[in-house]
C-alpha positions as semicolon CSV with decimal commas, in nm:
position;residue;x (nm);y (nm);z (nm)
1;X;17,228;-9,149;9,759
2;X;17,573;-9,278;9,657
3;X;17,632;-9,616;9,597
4;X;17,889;-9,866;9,632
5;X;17,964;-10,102;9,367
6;X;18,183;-10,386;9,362
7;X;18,335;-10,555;9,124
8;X;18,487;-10,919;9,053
9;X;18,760;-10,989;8,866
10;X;18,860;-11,358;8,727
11;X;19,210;-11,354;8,654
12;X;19,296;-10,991;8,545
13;X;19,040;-10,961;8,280
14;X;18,709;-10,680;8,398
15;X;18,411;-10,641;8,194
16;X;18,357;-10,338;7,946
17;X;18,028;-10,268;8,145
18;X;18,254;-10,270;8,472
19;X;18,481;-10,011;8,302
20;X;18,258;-9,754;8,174
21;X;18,065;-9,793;8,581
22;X;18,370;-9,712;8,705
23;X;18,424;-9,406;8,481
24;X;18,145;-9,194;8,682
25;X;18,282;-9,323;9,025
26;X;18,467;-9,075;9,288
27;X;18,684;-9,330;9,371
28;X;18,806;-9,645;9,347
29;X;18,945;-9,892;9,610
30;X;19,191;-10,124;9,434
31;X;19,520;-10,345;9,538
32;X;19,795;-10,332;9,369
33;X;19,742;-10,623;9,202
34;X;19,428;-10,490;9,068
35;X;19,599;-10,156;8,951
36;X;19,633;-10,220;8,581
37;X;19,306;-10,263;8,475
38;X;19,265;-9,879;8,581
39;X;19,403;-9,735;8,303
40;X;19,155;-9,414;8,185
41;X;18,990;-9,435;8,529
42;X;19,028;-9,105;8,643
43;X;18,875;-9,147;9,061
44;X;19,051;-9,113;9,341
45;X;19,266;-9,451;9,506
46;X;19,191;-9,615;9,767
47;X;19,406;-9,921;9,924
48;X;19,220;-10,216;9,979
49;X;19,417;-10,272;10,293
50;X;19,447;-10,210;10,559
51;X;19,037;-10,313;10,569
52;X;18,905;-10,051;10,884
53;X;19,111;-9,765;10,696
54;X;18,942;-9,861;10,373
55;X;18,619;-9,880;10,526
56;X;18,711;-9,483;10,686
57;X;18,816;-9,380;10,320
58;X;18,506;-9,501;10,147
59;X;18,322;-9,351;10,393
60;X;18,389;-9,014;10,284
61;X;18,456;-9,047;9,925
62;X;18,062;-9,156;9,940
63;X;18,002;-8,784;10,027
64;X;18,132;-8,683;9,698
65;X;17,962;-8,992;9,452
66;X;17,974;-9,354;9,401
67;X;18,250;-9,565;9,475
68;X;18,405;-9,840;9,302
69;X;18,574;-10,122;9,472
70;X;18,782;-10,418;9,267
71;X;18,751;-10,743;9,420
72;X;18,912;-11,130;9,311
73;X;18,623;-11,349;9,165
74;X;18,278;-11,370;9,413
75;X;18,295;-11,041;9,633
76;X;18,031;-11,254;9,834
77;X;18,235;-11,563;9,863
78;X;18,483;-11,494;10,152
79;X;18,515;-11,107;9,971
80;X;18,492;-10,776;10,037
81;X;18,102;-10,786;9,998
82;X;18,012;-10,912;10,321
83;X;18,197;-10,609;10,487
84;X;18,065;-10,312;10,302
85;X;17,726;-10,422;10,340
86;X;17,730;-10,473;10,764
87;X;17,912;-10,169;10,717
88;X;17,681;-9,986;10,486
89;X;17,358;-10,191;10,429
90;X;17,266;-10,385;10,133
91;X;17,053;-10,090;9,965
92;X;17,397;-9,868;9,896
93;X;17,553;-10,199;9,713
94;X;17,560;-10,311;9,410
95;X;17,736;-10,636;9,323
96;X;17,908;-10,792;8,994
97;X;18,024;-11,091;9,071
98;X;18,336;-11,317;8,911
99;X;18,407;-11,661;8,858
100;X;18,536;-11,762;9,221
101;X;18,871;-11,934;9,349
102;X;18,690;-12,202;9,419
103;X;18,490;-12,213;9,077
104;X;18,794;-12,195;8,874
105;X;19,031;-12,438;9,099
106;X;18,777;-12,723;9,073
107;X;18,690;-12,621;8,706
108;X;19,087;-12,695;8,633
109;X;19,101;-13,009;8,885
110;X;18,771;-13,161;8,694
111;X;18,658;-13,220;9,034
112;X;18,293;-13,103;9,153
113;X;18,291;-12,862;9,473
114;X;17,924;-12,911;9,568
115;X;18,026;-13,124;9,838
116;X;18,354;-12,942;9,920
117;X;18,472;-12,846;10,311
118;X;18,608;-12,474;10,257
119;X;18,856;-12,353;10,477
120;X;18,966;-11,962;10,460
121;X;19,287;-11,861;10,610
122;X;19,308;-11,522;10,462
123;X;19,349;-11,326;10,801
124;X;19,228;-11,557;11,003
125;X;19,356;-11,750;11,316
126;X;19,416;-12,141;11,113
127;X;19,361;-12,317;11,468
128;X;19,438;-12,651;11,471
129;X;19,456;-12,709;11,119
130;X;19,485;-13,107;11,147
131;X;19,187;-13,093;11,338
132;X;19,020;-12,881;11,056
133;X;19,139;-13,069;10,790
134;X;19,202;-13,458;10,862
135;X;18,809;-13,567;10,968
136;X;18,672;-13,451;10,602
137;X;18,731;-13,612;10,244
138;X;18,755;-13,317;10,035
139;X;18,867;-13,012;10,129
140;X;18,960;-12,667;9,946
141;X;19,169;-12,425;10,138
142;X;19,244;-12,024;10,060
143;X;19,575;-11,988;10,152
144;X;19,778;-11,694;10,274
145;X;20,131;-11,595;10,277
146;X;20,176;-11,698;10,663
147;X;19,952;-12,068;10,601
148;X;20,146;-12,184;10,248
149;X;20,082;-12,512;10,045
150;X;20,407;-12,627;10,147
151;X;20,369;-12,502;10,545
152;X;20,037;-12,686;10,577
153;X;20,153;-13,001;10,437
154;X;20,443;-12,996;10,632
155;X;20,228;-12,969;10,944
156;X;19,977;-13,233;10,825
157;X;20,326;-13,416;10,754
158;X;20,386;-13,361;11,115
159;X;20,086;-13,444;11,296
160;X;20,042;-13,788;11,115
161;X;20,390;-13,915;11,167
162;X;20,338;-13,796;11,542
163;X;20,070;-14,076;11,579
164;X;20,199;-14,266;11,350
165;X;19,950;-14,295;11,079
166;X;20,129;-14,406;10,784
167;X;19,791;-14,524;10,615
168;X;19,698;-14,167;10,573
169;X;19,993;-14,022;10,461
170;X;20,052;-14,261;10,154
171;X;19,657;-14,226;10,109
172;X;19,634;-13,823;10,116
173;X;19,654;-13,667;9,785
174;X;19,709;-13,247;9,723
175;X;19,619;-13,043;9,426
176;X;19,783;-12,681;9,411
177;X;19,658;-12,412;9,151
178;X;19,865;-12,126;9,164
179;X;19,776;-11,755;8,970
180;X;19,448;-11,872;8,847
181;X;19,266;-11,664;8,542
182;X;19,642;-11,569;8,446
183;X;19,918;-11,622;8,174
184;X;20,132;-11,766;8,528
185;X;19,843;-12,046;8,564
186;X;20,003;-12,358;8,733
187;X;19,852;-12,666;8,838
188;X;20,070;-12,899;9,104
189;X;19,979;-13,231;9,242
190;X;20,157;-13,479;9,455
191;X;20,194;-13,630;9,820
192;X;20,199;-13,431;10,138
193;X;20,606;-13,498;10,141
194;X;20,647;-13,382;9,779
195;X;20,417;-13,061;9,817
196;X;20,603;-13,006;10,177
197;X;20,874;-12,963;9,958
198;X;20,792;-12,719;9,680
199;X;20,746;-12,337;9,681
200;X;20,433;-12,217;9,571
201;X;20,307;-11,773;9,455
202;X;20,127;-11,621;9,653
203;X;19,817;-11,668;9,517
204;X;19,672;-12,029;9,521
205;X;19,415;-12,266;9,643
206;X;19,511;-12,594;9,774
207;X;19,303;-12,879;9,763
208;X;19,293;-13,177;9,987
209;X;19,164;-13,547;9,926
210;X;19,151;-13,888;10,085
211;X;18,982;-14,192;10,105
212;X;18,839;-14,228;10,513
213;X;18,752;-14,591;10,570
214;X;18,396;-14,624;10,746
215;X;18,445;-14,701;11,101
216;X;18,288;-15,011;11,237
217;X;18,350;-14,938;11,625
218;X;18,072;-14,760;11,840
219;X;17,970;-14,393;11,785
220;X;17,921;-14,428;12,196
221;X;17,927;-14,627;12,466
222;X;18,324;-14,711;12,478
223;X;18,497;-14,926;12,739
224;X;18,741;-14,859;12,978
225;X;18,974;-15,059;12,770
226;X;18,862;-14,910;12,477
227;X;19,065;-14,582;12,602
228;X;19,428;-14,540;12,710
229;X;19,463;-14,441;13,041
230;X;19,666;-14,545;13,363
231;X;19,619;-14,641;13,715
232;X;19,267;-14,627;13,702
233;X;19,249;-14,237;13,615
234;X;18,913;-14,299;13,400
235;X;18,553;-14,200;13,454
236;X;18,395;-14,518;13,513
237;X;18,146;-14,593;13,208
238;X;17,807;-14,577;13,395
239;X;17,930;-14,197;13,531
240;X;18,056;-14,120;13,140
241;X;17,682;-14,209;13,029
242;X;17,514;-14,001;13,274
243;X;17,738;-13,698;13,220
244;X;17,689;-13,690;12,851
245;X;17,305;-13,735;12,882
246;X;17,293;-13,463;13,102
247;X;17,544;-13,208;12,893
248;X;17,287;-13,257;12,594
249;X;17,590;-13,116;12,376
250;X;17,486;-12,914;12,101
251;X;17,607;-13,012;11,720
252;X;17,891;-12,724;11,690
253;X;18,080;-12,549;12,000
254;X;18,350;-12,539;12,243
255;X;18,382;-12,828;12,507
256;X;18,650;-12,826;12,756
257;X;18,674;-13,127;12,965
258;X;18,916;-13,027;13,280
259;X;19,008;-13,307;13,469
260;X;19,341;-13,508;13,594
261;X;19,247;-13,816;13,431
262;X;19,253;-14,002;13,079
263;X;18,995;-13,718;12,890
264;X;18,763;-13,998;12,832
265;X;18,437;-13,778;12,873
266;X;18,586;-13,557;12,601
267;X;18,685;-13,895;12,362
268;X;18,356;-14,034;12,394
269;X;18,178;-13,697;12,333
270;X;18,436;-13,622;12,011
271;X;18,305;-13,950;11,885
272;X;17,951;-13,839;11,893
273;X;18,015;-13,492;11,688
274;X;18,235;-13,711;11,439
275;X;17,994;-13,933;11,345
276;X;17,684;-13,718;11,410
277;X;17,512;-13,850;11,599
């Protein structure tokens, strides 16, 4: 049976083992990025993207042999490894992993990622990124070409000077490393202004830090004048306790509250999943 075998790349060096695999290979699916460390490789090209017409085009190349597929750092970490095998089960893929993004970021920041929040926007829908972002200490973002370093500072930027948080944004710190692995390696740091600023390649992580005091106030059991609201449009707090104890909200999901008042049975429940309790 033919196999699939992936392969990560740190920076744009592949091992001589990876070569010579790739030698007896049908074909290879590659970016452009990707496309130099071909040379001698003598199977048939396959674009990376789009992804479904990849998928189509490995398909039948497996007909004819193995196929090679190059992939940046830890094809299991956010990669290409995760699709080929729901696609085409684990037993027809073989895996040689890289150094990750995240690995070599952190490795140049001399900052330890065990503990890291990791946010991918590489084709993904970014949400509300403030929301995403803001409640965690640490966190390490793949960007893309439509969520920049400088676009999601800017919008952090935004969202902060909206409720007027000046605390945070002299206390927020960002870390850019742009090209990693290459001869182009560059390493940026600075305030959400100054990175809101700057231009950044393509290819980057961005990391984000602050310092989030503890809170002393209550994790529930707010009162009414605890929460802004107007003319009385509040659930009374006696109602707001019974409704949450009978939602028994899970840890992680969706929650709408839809009401004409001040969204106090959706403040009070927010304050439960933020401090986990």
């Amino acid at each position: 049976m033919s196999e699939i075998l992936i392969f990560g790349v740190s920076g744009n060096r592949l091992p001589a083992e990876c070569s010579q695999l790739m030698q007896s290979c049908h074909a290879v699916v590659v970016s452009q990025r990707f496309e130099s460390l071909l040379v001698g490789v003598r199977g048939k090209r396959i674009p990376i993207a789009p992804v479904q017409e990849m998928v189509h085009g490995v398909d039948d190349a497996l007909t004819h042999g193995d196929v090679a597929i190059l992939a940046s750092g830890d094809p299991l970490f956010f990669g290409i490894g995760r699709t080929m095998i729901e696609r085409f089960g684990s037993e027809r893929v073989r895996i040689f992993p890289a150094l990750s993004a995240v690995q070599l970021a952190c490795a140049r920041f001399k900052v330890p990622w065990d503990d890291l929040t990791l946010i991918s926007l590489h084709g993904r829908d970014p949400g509300s990124l403030a929301g995403r972002i803001l409640p965690h200490t640490k966190v390490m973002l793949f960007t893309d070409h439509r969520n920049s370093p400088d676009r999601i500072a800017a919008d952090l930027l935004a969202v902060l000077k909206q409720h007027g948080d000046q605390n945070r944004i002299q206390n927020i710190r960002v870390r850019v490393a742009e090209n990693l692995g290459t001869e182009d390696e560059k390493l940026t740091r600075g305030s959400l202004g100054e990175i809101a600023g700057k231009q950044f390649a393509a290819l980057n992580m961005m990391l984000i830090e602050q310092e989030i005091p503890e809170s002393s106030g209550p994790v529930f059991g707010l009162q009414e004048q605890e929460i802004l609201h107007s003319r009385g449009l509040i659930t009374k707090d006696e109602v707001r306790a019974v409704i949450l104890h009978c939602l028994r909200l899970p840890v992680r999901g969706v929650f709408w509250d839809v009401g004409g008042g001040s969204g106090s049975i959706s403040v009070e429940a927010s304050c439960q999943v933020v401090s986990g309790a």
